[in-house]
C-alpha positions in Angstrom: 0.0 0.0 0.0 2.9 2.4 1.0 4.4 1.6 -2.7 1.4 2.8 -4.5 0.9 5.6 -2.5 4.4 6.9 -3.2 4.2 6.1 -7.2 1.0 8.0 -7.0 2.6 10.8 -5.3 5.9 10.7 -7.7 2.5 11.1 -10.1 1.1 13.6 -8.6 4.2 15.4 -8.5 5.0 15.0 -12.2 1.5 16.4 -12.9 2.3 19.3 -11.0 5.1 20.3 -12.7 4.0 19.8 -16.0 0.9 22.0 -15.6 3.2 24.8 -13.5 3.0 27.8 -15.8 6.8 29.2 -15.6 6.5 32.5 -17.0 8.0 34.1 -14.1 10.5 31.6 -13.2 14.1 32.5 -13.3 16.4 31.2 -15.9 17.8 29.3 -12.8 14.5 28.4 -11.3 13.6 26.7 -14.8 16.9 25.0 -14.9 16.4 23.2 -11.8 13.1 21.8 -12.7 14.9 20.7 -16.2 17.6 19.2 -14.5 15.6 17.4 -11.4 11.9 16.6 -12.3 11.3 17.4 -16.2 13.4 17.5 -18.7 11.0 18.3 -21.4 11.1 21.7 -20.2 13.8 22.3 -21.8 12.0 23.5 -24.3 10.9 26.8 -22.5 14.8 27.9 -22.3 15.1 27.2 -25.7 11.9 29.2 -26.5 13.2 32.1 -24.0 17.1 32.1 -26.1 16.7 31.6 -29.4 15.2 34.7 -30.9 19.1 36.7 -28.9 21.4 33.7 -29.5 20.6 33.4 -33.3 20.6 37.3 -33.7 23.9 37.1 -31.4 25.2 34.0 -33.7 24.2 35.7 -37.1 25.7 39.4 -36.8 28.9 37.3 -35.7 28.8 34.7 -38.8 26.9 36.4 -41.3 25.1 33.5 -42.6 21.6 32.9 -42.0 21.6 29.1 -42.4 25.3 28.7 -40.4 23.9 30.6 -37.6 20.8 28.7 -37.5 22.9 25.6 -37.8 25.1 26.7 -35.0 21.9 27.9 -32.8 21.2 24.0 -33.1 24.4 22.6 -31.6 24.4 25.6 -29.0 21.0 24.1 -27.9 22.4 20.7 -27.9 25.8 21.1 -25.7 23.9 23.8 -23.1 21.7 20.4 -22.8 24.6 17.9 -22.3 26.0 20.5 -19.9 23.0 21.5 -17.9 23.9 19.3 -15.4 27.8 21.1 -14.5 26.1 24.6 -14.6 26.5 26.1 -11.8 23.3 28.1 -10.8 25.2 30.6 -8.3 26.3 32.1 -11.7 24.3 33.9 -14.0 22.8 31.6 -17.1 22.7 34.2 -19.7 26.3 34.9 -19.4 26.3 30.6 -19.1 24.7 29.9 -22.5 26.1 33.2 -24.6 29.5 31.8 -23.8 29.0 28.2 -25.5 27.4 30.3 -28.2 30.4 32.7 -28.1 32.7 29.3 -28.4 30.8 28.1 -31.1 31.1 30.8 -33.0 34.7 31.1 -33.0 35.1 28.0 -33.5 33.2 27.8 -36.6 35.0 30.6 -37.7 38.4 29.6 -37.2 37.1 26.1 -39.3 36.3 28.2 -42.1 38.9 31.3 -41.6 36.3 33.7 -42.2 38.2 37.1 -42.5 34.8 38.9 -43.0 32.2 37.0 -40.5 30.5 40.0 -39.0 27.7 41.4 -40.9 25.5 43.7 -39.2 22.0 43.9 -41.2 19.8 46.8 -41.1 20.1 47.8 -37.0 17.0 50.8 -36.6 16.3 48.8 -34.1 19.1 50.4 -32.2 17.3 53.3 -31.7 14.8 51.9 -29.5 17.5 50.6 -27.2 19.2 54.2 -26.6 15.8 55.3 -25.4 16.2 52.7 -22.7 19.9 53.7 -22.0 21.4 54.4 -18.6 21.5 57.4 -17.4 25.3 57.2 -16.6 25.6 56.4 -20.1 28.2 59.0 -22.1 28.0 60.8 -25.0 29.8 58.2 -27.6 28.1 55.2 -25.9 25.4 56.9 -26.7 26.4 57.8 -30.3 27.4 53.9 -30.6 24.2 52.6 -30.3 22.6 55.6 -32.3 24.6 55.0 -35.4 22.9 52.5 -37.8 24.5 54.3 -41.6 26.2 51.8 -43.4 29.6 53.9 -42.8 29.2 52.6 -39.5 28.3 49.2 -40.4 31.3 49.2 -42.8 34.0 50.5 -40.5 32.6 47.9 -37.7 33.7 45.1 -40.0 37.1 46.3 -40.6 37.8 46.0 -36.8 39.7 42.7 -35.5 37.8 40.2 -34.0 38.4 41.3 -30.3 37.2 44.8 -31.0 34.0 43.3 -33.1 33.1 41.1 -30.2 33.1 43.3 -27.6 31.1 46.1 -29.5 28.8 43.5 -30.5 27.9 41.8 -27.0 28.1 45.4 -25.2 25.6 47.0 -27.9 23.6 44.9 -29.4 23.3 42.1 -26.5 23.1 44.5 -23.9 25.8 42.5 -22.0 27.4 44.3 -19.0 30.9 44.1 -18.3 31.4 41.2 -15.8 29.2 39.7 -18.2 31.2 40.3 -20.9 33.8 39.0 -18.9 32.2 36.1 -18.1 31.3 34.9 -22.0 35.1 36.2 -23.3 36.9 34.5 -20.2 38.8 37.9 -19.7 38.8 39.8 -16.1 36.8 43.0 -16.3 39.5 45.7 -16.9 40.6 43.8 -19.7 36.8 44.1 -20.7 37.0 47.9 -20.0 40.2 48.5 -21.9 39.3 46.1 -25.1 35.8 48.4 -25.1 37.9 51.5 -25.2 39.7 50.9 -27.6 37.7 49.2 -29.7 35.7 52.5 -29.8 39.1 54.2 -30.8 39.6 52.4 -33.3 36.0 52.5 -35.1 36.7 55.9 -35.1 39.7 56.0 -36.9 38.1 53.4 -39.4 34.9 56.4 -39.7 37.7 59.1 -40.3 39.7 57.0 -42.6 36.5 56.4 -44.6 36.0 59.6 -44.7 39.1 60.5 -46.5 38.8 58.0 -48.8 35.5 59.4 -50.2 37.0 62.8 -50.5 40.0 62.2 -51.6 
């Protein structure tokens, strides 16, 4: 009798969970019923990534199906690794960084010299409205910018420079995030920003002379 009581518990229990509307759960919240009572859930991370990862993936690669392709095997290995994440650390910055490693990996396979293309970004301007406060004047003028100057002088930048723009101004990454995904301290995060802002530009003025020259 104590046997069936329990499996209809366990039952129970499984009912419970599968009917438990989420919405509001954190990222970690919703791991932890993924990893200990239903992995089928897994699905509602997916749903909650996919739409930043593959824009994350896709101004980074420039492909639509390669960054759909990697967006799969992102997926795949943040499933195979759910159970070594550590939920005392933020997931976001958990998850970006396999799609981060991904990425460069895919690129170093190919040696993509051009693998950053930034489509049409009026989008941008929605996300200075929401800016900090604290924010300064070329932060500012960063996220403004969407002419195709800008868009071509972005991709003449190095890879370290590209990243860092990219996951500070388009994935709204802070910088211990940033951090986190590259595997670099913060100042290093700080300094990389800098003067990857330094040398977009020098790319803008450069451009610049060449049309007038």
């Amino acid at each position: 009798m104590r046997m069936e009581n329990s499996a209809q518990t366990r039952t129970n229990e499984n009912k419970f969970v599968n009917n438990l509307d989420c919405s509001d759960c954190s990222d970690n919240e919703l791991v932890e019923i993924v990893r200990k009572k239903d992995p089928d859930r897994y699905k509602e991370i997916i749903d909650r990534y996919q739409g930043k990862l593959f824009a994350y993936l896709y101004r980074l690669i420039g492909e639509r199906e390669e960054a759909e392709d990697l967006l799969q095997d992102v997926f795949i290995k943040a499933f195979r690794n759910l159970h070594s994440y550590d939920t005392e650390r933020k997931f976001s910055s958990w998850i970006y960084r396999i799609a981060h490693n991904e990425a460069v990996n895919h690129i170093k396979r190919k040696s993509l010299k051009k693998f950053i293309y930034w489509d049409n970004i009026t989008s941008t301007k929605d996300k200075l409205e929401t800016a900090s406060a604290d924010e300064g004047i070329e932060d500012s003028w960063i996220r403004k910018e969407t002419n195709e100057e800008v868009e071509a002088a972005i991709k003449r930048l190095p890879l370290k420079y590209r990243q860092v723009l990219l996951l500070r101004y388009y994935s709204d990454k802070s910088y211990e995030e940033i951090g986190e995904i590259l595997g670099k301290p913060v100042n290093t995060v700080g300094t990389l920003i800098k003067r990857a802002k330094t040398k977009l530009s020098g790319e803008l003025k450069g451009m610049e002379k060449e049309l007038f020259s």
